[in-house]
Backbone as JSON, one array per atom type, in Angstrom:
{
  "sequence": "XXXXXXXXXXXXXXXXXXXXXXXXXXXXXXXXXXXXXXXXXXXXXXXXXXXXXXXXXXXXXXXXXXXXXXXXXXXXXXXXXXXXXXXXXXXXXXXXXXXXXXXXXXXXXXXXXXXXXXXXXXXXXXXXXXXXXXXXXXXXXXXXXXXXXXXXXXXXXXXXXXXXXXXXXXXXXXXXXXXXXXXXXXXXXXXXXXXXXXXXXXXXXXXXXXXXX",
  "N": [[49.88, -12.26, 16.84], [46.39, -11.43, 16.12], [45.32, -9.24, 13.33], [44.03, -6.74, 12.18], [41.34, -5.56, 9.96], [39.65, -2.51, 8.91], [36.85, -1.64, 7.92], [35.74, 1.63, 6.55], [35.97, 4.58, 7.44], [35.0, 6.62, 9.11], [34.03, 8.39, 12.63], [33.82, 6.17, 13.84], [35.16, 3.97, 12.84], [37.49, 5.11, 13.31], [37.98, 5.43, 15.94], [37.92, 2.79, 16.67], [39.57, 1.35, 15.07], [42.01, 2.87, 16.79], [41.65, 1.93, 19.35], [42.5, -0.92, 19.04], [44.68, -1.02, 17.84], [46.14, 0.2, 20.27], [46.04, -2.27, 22.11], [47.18, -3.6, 21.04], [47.17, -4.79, 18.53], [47.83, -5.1, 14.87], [46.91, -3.2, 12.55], [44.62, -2.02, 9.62], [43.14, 0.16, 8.18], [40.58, 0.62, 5.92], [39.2, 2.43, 3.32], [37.5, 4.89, 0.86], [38.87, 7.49, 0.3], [41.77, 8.02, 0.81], [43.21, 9.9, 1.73], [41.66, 11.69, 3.61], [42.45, 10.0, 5.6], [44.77, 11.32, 6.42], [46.18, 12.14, 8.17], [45.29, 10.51, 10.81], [46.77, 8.49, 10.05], [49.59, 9.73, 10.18], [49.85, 9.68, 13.81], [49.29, 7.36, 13.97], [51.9, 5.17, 14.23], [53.71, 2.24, 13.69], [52.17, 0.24, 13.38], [49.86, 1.1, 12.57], [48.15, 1.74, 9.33], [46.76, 2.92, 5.85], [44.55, 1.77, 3.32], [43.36, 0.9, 0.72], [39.22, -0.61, 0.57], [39.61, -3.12, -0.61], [42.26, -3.73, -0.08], [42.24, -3.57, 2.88], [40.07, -5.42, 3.99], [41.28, -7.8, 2.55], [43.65, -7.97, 4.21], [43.12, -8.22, 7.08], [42.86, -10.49, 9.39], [40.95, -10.63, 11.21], [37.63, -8.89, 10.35], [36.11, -5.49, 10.86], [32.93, -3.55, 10.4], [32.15, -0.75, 9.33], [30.56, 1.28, 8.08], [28.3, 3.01, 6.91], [24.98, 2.0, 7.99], [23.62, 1.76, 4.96], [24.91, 1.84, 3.25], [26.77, -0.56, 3.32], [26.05, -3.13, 2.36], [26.54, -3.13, -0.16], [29.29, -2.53, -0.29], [30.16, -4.69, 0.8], [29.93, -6.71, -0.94], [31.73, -5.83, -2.91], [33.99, -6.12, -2.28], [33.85, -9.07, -1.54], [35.32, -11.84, -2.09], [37.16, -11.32, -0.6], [36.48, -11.25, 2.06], [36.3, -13.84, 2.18], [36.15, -16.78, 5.05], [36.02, -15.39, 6.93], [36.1, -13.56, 10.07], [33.72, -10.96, 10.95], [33.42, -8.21, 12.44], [30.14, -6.29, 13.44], [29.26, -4.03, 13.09], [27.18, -2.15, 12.17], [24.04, 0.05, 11.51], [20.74, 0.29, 10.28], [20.36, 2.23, 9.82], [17.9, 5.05, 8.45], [17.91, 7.87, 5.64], [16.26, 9.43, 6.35], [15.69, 12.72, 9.02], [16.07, 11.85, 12.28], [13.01, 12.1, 14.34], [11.37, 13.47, 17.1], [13.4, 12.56, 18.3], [14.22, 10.26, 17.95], [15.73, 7.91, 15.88], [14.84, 6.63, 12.51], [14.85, 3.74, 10.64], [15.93, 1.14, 8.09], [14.65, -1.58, 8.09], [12.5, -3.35, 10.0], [11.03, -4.96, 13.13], [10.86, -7.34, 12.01], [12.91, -8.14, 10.7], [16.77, -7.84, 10.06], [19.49, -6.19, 10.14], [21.89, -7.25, 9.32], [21.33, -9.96, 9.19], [20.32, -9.91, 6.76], [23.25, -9.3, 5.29], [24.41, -11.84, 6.82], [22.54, -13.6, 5.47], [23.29, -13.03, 2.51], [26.3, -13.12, 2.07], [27.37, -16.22, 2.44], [29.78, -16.91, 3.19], [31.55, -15.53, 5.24], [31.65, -14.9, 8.54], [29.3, -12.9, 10.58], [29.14, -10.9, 13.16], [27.56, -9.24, 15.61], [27.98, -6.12, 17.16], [29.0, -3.32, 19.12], [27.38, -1.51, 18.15], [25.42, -0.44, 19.75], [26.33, 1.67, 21.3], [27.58, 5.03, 21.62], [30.4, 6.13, 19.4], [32.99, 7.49, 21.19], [32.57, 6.42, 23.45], [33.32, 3.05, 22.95], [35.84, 2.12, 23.18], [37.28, 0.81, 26.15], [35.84, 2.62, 28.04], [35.17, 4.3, 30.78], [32.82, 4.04, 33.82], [31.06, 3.51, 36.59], [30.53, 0.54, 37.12], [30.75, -2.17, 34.83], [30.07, -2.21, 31.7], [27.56, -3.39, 29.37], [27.73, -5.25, 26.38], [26.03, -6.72, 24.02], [25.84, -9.26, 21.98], [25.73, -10.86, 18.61], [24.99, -13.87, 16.48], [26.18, -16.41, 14.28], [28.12, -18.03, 14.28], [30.25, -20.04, 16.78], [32.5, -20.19, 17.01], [33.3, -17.3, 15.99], [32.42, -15.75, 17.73], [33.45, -16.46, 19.71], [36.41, -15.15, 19.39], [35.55, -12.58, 19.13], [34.48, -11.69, 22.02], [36.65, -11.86, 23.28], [38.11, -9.68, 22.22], [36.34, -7.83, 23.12], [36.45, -8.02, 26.2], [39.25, -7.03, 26.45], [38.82, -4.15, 25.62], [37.24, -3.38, 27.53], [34.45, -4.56, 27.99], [31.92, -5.69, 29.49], [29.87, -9.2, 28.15], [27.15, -10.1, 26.94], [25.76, -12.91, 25.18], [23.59, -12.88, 23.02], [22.74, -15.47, 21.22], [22.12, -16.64, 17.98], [22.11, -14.87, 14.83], [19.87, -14.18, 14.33], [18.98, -12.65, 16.49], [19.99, -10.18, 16.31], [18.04, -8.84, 15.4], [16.72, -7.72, 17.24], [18.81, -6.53, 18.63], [19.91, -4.69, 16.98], [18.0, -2.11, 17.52], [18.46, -0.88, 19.81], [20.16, 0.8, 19.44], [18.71, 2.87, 18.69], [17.43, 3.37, 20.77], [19.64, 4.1, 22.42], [20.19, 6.35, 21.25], [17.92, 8.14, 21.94], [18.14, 9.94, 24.36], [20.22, 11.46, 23.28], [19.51, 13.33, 21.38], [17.34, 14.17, 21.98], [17.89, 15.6, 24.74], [20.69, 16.1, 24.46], [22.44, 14.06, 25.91], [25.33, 11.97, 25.83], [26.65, 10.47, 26.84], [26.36, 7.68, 27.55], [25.65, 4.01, 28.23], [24.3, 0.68, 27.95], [23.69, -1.58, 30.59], [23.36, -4.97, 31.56], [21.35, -6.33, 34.23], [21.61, -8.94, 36.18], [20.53, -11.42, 38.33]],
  "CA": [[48.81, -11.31, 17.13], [45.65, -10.98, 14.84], [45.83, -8.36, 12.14], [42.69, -5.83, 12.01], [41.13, -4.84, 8.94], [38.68, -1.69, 9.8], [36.03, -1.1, 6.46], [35.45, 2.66, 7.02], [36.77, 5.79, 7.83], [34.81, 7.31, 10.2], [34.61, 7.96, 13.73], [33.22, 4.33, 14.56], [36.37, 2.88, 12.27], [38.71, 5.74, 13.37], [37.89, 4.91, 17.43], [38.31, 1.25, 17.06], [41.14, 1.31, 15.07], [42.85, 3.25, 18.1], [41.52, 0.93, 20.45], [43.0, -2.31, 18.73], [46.58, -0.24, 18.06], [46.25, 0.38, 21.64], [45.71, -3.15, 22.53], [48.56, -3.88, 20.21], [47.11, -5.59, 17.17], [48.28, -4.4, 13.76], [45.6, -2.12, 12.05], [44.23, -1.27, 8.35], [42.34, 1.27, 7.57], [40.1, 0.64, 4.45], [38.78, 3.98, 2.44], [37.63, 5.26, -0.32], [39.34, 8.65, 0.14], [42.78, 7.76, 1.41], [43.42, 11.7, 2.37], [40.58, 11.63, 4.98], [43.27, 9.44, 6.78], [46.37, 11.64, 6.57], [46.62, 12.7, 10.29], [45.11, 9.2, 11.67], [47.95, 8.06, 9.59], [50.24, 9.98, 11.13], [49.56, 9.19, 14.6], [49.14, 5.62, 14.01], [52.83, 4.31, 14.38], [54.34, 1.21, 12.7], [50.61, -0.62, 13.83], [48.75, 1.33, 11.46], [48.31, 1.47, 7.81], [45.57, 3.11, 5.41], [44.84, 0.89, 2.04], [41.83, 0.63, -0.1], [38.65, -1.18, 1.4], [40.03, -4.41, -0.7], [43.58, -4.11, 0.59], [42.36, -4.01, 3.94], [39.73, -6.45, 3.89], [42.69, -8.67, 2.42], [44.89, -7.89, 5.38], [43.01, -8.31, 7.85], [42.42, -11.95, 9.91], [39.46, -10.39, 11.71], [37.48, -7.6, 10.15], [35.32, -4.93, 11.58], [32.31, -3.17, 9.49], [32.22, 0.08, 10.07], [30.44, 2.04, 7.51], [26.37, 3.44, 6.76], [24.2, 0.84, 7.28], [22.4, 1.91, 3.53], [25.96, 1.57, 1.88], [27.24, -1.89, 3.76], [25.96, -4.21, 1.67], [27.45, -2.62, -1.56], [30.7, -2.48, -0.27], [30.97, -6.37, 1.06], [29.94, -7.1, -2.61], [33.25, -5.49, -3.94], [35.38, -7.37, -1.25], [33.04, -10.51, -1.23], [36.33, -12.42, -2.1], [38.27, -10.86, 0.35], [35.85, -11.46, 3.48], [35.69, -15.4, 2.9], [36.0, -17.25, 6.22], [36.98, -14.72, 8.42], [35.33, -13.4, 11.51], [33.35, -9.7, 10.47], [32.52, -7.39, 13.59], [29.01, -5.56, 12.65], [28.87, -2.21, 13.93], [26.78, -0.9, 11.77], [22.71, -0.44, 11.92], [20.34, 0.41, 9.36], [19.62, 3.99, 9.78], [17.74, 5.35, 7.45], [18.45, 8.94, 5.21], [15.48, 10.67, 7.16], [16.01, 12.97, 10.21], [15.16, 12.12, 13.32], [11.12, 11.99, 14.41], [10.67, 13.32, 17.98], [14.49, 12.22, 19.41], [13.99, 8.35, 17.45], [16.51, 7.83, 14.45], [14.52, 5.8, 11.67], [14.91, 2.13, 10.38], [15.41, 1.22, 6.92], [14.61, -2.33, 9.01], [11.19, -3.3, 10.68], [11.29, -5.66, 14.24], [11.18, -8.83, 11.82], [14.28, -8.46, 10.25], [17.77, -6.89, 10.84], [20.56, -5.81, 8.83], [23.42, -8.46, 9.51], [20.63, -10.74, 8.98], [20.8, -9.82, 5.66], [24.62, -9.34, 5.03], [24.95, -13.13, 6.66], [22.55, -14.27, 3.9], [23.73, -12.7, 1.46], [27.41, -12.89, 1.9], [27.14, -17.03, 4.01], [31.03, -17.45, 3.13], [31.78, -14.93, 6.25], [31.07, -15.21, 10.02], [29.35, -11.99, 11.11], [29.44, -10.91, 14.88], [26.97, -7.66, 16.17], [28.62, -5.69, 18.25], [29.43, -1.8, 18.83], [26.16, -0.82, 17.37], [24.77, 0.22, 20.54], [26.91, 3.09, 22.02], [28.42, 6.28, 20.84], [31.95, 6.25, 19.01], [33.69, 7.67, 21.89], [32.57, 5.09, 24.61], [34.14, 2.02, 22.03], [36.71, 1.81, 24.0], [37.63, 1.22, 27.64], [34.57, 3.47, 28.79], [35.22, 4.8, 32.16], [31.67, 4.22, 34.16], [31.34, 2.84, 37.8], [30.14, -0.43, 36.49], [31.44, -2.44, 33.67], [28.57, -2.0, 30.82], [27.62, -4.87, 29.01], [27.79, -5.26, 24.83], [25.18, -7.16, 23.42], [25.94, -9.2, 20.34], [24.76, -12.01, 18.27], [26.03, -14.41, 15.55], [25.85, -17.74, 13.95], [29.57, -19.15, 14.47], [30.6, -19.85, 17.87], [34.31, -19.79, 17.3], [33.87, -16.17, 15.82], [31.68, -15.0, 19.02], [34.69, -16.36, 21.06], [37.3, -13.98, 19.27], [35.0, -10.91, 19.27], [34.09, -11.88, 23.22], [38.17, -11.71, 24.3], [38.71, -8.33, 22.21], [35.38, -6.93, 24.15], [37.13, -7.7, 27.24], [40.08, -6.2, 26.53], [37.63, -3.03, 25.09], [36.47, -3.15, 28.76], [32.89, -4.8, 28.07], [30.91, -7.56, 29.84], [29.65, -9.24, 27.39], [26.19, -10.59, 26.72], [25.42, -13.39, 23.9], [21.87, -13.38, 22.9], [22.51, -16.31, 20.38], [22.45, -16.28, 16.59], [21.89, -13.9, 13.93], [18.16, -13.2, 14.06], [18.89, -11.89, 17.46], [20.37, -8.54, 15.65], [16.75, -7.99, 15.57], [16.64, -6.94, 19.21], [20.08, -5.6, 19.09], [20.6, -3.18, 16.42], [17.45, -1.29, 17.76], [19.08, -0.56, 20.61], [20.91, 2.05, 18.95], [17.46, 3.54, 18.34], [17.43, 3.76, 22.09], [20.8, 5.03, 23.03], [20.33, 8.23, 20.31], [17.32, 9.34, 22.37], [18.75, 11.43, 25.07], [21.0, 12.37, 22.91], [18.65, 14.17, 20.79], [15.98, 15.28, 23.06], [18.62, 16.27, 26.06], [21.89, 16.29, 24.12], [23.26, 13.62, 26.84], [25.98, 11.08, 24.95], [27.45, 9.97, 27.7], [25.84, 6.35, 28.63], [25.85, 2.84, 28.12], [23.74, -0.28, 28.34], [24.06, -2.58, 31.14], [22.32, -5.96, 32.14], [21.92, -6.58, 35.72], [21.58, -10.37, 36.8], [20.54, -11.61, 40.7]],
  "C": [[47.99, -11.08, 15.87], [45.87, -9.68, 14.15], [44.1, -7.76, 11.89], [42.42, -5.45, 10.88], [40.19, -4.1, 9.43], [38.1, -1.55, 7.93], [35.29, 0.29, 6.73], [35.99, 3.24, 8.11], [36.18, 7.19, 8.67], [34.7, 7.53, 11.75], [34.57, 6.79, 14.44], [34.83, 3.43, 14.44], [37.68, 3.88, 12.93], [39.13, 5.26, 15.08], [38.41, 3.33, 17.68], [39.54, 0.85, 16.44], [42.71, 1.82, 15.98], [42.84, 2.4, 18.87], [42.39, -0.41, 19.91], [44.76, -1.88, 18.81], [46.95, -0.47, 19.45], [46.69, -0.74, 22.71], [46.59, -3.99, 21.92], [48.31, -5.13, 19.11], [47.61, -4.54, 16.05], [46.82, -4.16, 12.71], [45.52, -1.42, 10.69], [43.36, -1.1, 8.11], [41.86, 1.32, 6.38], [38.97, 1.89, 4.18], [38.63, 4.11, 1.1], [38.51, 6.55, -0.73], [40.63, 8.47, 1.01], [43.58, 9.28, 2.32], [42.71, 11.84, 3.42], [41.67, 11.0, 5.82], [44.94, 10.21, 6.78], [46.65, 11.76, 7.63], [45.86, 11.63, 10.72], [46.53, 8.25, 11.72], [49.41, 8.17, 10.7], [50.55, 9.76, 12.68], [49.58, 7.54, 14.57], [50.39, 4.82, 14.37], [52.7, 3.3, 13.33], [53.01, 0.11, 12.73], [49.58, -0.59, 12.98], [49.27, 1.66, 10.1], [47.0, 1.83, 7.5], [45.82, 2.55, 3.62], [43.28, 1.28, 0.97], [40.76, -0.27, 1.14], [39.04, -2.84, 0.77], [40.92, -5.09, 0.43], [42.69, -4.63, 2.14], [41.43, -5.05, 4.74], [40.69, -7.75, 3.84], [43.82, -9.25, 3.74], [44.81, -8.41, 6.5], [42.08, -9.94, 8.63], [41.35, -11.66, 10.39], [38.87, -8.96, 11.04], [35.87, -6.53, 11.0], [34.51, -3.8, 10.26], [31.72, -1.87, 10.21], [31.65, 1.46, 9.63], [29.03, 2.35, 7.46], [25.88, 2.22, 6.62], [23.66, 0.69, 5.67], [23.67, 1.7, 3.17], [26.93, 0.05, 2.12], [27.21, -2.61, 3.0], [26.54, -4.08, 0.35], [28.98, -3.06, -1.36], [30.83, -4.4, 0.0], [30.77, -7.02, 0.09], [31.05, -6.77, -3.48], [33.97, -6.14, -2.82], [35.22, -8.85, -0.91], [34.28, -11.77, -1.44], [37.01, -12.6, -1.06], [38.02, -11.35, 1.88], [35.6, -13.42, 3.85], [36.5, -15.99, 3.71], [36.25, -16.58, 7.4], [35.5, -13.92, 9.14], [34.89, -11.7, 11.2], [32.78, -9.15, 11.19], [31.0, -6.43, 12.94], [28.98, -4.8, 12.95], [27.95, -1.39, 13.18], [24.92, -1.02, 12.5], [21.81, 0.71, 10.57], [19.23, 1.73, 9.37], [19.28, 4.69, 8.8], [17.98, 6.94, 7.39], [17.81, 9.86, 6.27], [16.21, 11.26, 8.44], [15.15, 12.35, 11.25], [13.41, 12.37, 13.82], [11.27, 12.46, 16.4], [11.96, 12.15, 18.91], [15.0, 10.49, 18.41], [14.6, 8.25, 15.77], [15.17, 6.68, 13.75], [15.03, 4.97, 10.78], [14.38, 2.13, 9.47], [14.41, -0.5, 7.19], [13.05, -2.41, 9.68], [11.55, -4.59, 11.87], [11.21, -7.02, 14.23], [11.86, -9.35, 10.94], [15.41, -7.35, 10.48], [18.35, -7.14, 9.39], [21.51, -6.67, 8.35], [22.37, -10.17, 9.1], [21.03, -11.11, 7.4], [21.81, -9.78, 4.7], [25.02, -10.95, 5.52], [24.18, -14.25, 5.4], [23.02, -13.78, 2.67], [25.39, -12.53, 1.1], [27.87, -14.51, 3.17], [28.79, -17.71, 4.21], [31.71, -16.36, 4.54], [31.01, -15.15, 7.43], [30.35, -13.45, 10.52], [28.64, -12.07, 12.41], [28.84, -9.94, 15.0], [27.63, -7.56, 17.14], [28.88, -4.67, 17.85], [28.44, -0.67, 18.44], [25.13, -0.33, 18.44], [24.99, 1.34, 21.48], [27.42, 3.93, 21.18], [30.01, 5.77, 20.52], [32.93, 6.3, 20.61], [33.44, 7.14, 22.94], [32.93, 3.72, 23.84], [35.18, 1.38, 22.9], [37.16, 2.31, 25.26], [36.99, 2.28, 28.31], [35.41, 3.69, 30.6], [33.71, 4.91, 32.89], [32.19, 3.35, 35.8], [31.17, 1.24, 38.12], [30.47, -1.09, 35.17], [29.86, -2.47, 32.73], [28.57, -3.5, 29.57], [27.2, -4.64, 27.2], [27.06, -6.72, 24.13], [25.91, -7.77, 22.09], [25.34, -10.57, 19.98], [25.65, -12.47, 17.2], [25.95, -15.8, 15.39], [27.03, -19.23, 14.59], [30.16, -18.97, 15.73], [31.76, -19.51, 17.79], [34.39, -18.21, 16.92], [33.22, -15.16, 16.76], [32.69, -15.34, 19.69], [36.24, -15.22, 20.55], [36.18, -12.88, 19.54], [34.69, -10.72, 21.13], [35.87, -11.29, 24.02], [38.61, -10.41, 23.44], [37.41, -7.7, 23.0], [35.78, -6.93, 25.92], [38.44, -7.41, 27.29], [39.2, -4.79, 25.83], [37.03, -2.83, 26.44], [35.1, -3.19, 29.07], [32.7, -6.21, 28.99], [29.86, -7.73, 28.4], [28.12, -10.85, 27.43], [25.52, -11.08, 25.19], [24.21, -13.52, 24.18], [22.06, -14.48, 21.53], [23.19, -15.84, 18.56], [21.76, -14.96, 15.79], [20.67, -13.31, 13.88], [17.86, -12.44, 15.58], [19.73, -10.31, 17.23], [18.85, -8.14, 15.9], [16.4, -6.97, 16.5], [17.59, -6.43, 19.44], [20.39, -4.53, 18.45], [19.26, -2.16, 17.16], [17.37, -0.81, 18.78], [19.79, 0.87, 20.44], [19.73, 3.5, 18.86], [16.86, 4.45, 20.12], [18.29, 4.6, 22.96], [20.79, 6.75, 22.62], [18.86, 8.92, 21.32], [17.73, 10.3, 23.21], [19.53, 12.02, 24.64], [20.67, 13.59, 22.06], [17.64, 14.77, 20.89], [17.24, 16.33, 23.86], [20.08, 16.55, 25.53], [23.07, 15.69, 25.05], [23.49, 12.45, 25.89], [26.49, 10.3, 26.03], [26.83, 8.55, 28.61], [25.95, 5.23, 27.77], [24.86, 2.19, 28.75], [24.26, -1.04, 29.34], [23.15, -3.3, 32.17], [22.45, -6.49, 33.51], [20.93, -8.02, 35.96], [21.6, -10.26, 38.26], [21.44, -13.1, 40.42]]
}
């Protein structure tokens, strides 16, 4: 059974590291503040583990990126060792410091380049995979809706779109490849879409999904 490394310690990395436990892979937790994880810790069983963001880079056969878009690229520069050849979920998206405009988070990002774009050139010894970057934390896993909702992702290396494809269906997604890497373009701003009702109407509770005849 693969071996999870999670890079960040908040609820994005704290949710999916449940979900994979859950799903019964073995799970590390990379942090800068190892205390932030005392009670995840706890809870976690013999599955989980909280390390540095090296260690668990290190640890982990597939990893998942899970931290501020504006501080991403810093960090896979101190683990840039650690991340070569392995398969790197993207979750993040490149939200910038400002608030909000009128419901519409702002993009450090413009609609002719993306973020992962930039993390696969700049880091081309790793495979990275979009995905996660378009729903709330607490729909991540196994969503409950009347319809299975469909997870968008993108990515250069087929073999590491076919692992991230068989943990999204155990994650309870249908799963829709739009191709390679410059298709983040169209996917992280998605996220840009999901935060509006949540910040006009204060409704969290939805999901994307593509309907085919």
């Amino acid at each position: 059974m693969k071996r999870i490394g999670i890079l960040g310690s908040g609820n994005v990395g704290r949710t999916l590291a449940d979900g994979f436990i859950k799903h019964g892979y073995e799970v590390k937790m990379g942090t800068g503040n190892p205390d932030k994880l005392s009670d995840w810790l706890e809870n976690a069983g013999d599955q989980g583990s909280v390390g540095t963001f090296k260690e668990a880079a290190a640890f982990g056969d597939l990893l998942v990126l899970a931290v501020k878009g504006i501080v991403a690229e810093k960090l896979l520069g101190e683990v840039k060792a650690e991340i070569s050849g392995k398969t790197i979920i993207d979750a993040t998206n490149p939200i910038a410091e400002q608030a909000p405009e009128d419901g519409l988070v702002k993009f450090t990002t413009d609609l002719n380049s993306s973020l992962m774009e930039r993390f696969q050139a700049s880091f081309p010894q790793a495979n990275f995979v979009k995905a996660f970057n378009s729903v709330g934390a607490h729909l991540m896993v196994n969503p409950q809706f009347e319809v299975t909702p469909t997870m968008f992702i993108a990515g250069n290396n087929e073999d590491s779109k076919k692992e991230v494809i068989k943990i999204l269906d155990k994650f309870g997604y249908e799963v829709e490849d739009l191709g390679g890497v410059k298709s983040a373009r169209a996917i992280e701003p998605l996220c840009i879409l999901w935060c509006i009702p949540g910040f006009r109407h204060n409704e969290w509770g939805h999901a994307f999904k593509l309907l085919k005849k």
